[in-house]
TIDOMAR-17646 format. One record per residue (C-alpha): y, z, x; residue in three letters; residue number from 1. Coordinates in steps of 0.25 Angstrom, whole numbers, plus 5000, padded with zeros to 4 digits. Layout:
> Y; Z; X; ALA; NUM
...
//
This chain:
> 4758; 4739; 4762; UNK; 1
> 4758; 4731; 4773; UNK; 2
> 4766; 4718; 4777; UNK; 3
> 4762; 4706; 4781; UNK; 4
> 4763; 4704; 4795; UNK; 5
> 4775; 4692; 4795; UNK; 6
> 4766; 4680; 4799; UNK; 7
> 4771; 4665; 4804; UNK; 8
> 4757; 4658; 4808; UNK; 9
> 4760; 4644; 4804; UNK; 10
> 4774; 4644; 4811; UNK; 11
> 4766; 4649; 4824; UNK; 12
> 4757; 4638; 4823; UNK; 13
> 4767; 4629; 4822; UNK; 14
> 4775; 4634; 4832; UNK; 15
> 4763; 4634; 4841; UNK; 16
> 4760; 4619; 4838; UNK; 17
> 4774; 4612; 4837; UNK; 18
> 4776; 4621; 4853; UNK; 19
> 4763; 4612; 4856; UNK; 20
> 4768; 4601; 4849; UNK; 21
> 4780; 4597; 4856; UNK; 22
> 4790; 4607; 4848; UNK; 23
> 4805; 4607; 4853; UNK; 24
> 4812; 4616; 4858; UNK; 25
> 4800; 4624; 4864; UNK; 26
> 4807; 4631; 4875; UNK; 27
> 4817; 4640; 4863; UNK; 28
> 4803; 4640; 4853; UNK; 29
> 4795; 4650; 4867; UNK; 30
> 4809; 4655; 4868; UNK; 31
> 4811; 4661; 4854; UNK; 32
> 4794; 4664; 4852; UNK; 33
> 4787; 4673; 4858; UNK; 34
> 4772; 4674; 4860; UNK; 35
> 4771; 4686; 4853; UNK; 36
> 4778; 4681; 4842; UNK; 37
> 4766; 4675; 4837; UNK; 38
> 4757; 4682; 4829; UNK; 39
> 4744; 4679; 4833; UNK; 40
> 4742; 4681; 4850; UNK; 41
> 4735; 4669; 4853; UNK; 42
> 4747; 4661; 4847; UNK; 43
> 4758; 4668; 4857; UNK; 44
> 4748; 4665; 4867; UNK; 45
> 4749; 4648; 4861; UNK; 46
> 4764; 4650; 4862; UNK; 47
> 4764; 4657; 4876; UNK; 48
> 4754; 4644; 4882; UNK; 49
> 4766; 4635; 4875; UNK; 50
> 4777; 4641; 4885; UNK; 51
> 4770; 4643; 4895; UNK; 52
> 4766; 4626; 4894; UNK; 53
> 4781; 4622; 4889; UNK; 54
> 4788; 4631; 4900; UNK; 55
> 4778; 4624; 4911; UNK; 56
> 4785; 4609; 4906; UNK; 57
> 4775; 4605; 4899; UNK; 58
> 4773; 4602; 4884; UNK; 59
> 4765; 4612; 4875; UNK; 60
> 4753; 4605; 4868; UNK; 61
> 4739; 4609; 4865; UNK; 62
> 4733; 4606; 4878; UNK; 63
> 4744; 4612; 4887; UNK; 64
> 4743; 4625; 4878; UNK; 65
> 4731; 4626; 4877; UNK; 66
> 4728; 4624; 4893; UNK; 67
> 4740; 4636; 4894; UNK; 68
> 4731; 4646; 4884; UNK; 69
> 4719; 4642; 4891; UNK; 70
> 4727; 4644; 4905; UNK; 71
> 4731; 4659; 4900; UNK; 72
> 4718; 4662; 4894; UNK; 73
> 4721; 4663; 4881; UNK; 74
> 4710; 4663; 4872; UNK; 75
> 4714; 4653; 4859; UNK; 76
> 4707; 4644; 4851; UNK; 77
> 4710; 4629; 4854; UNK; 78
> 4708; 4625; 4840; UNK; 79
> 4718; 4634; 4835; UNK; 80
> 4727; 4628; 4846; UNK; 81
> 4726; 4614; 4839; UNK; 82
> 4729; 4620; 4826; UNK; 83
> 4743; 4628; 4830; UNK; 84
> 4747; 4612; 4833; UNK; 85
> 4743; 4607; 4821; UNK; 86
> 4750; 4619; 4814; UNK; 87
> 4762; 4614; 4821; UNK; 88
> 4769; 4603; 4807; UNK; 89
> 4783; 4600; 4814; UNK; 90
> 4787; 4603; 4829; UNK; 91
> 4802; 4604; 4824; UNK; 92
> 4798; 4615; 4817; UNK; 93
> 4795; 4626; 4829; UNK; 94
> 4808; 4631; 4829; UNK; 95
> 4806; 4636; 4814; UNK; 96
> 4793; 4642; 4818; UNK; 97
> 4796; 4648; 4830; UNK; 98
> 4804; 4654; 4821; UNK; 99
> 4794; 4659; 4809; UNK; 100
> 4785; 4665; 4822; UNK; 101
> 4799; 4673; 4829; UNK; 102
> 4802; 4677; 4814; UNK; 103
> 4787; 4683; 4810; UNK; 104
> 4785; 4689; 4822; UNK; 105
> 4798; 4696; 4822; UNK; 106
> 4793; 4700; 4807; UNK; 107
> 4782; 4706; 4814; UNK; 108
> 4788; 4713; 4824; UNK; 109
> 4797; 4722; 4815; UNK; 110
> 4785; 4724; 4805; UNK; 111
> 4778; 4730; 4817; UNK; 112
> 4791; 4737; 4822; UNK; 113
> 4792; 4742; 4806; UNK; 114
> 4778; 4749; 4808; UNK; 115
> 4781; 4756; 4822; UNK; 116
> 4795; 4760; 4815; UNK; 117
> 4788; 4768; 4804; UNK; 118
> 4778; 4772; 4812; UNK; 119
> 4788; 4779; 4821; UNK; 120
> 4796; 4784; 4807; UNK; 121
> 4780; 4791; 4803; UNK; 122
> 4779; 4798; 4816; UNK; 123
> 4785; 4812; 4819; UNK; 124
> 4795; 4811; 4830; UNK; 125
> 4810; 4813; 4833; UNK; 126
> 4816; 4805; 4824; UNK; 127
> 4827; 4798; 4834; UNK; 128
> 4817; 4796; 4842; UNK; 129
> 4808; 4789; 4831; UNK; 130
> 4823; 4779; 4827; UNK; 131
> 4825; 4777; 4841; UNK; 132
> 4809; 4771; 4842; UNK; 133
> 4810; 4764; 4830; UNK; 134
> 4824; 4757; 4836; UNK; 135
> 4816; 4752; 4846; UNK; 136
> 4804; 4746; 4837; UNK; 137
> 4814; 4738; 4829; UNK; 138
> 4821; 4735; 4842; UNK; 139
> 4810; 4730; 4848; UNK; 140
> 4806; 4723; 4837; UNK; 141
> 4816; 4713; 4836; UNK; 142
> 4821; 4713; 4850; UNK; 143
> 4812; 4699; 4849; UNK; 144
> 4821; 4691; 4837; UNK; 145
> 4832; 4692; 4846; UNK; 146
> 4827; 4682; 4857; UNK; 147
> 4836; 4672; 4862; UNK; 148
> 4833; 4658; 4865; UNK; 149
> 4843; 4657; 4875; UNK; 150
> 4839; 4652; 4887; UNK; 151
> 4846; 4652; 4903; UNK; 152
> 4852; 4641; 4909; UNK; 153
> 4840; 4640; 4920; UNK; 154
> 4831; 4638; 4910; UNK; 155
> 4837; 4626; 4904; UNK; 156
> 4844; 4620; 4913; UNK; 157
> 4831; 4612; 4920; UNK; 158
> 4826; 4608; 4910; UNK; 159
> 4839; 4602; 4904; UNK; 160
> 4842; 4595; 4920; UNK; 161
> 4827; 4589; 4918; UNK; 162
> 4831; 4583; 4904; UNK; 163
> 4844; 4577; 4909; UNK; 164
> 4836; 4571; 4922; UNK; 165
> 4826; 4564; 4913; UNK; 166
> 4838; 4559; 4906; UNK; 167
> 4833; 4567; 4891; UNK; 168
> 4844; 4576; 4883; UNK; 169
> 4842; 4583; 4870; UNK; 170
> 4854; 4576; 4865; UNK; 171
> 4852; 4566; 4854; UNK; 172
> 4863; 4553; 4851; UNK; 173
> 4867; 4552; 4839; UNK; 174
> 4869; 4535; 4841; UNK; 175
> 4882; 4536; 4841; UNK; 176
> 4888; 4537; 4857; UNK; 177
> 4903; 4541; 4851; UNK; 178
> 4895; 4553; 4841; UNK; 179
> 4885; 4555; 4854; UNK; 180
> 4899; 4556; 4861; UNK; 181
> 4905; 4566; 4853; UNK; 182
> 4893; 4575; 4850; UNK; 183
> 4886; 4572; 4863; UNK; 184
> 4872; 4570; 4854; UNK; 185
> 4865; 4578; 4846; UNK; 186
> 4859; 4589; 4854; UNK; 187
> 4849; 4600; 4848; UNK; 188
> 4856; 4613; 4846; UNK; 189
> 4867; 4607; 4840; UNK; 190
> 4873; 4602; 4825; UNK; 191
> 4882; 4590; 4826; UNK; 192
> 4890; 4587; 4813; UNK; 193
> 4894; 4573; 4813; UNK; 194
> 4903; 4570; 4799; UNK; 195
> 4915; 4564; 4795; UNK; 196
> 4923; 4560; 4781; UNK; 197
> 4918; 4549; 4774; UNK; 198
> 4925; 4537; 4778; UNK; 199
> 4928; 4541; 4794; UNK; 200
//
């Protein structure tokens, strides 16, 4: 019997269409996905034409990506294109896409390495050997689900001096200057518990 290949086509879609839609945090979304974590090619390619229009400055849409396809001669149907946008319900939402797609393919990768592991148990061979082989399969087939999403110094920093020129911060206030003062704002990445006894 075989398995059913481990599949996450609606969350590729929508990770494709909230990317051309103005998703946040694109920079760690092409950090953490890969091309090939994609299941079917032609949508690597979509999400390769997606960095390569967001790392030039500019804002991935239909017409940016689709003048990046056309510019690296992929062959797609345009129609298909305008369907992975409306696929796309809630641009919050790419992060836990992203992380069906990483998560599927991953799924796919030790089925694969599974296979290639019991083919290597059903050939004849030198047994070390064979375990040594086989390490390296399964090695090489989760080397991919430890990436980090850590990033240099040089590679934040400019874009960080550009928002602090133009006067923007990530920083939200809270409305209140003495809270603002003690918590410095609400910023993303961080959990600020604000509570006190009833009363106080």
């Amino acid at each position: 019997v075989t398995s059913p290949t481990p599949l996450a086509s609606e969350a590729e879609a929508a990770l494709l269409g909230t990317a051309m839609l103005g998703a946040p945090n694109l920079v760690d979304l092409l950090d953490a996905v890969e091309p090939d974590d994609f299941y079917q090619p032609w949508l690597g390619e979509v999400w390769t034409a997606i960095g390569l229009v967001h790392r030039s400055g500019n804002q991935p849409d239909l017409i940016s990506v689709r003048d990046a396809l056309d510019r690296a001669g992929v062959r797609y149907d345009p129609v298909r294109l305008v369907d992975l946008v409306q696929a796309a319900t809630f641009v919050l939402n790419a992060e836990v896409y992203a992380e069906q797609v990483i998560t599927a393919a991953g799924m796919r990768r030790l089925q694969d390495a599974g296979a290639r592991v019991v083919q290597l148990a059903t050939t004849p061979g030198d047994l070390t050997t064979r375990r040594e082989q086989a390490r390296q399969v399964i090695d090489d087939a989760t080397a991919s689900s430890g990436r980090t999403r850590a990033r240099t110094l040089v590679d934040i920093l400019p874009a960080v001096i550009e928002r602090a020129d133009r006067g923007q911060s990530d920083v939200l206030s809270t409305g209140y200057q003495d809270l603002d003062r003690l918590v410095r704002g609400l910023g993303p990445g961080r959990l600020v518990v604000v509570g006190a006894r009833p009363g106080v």
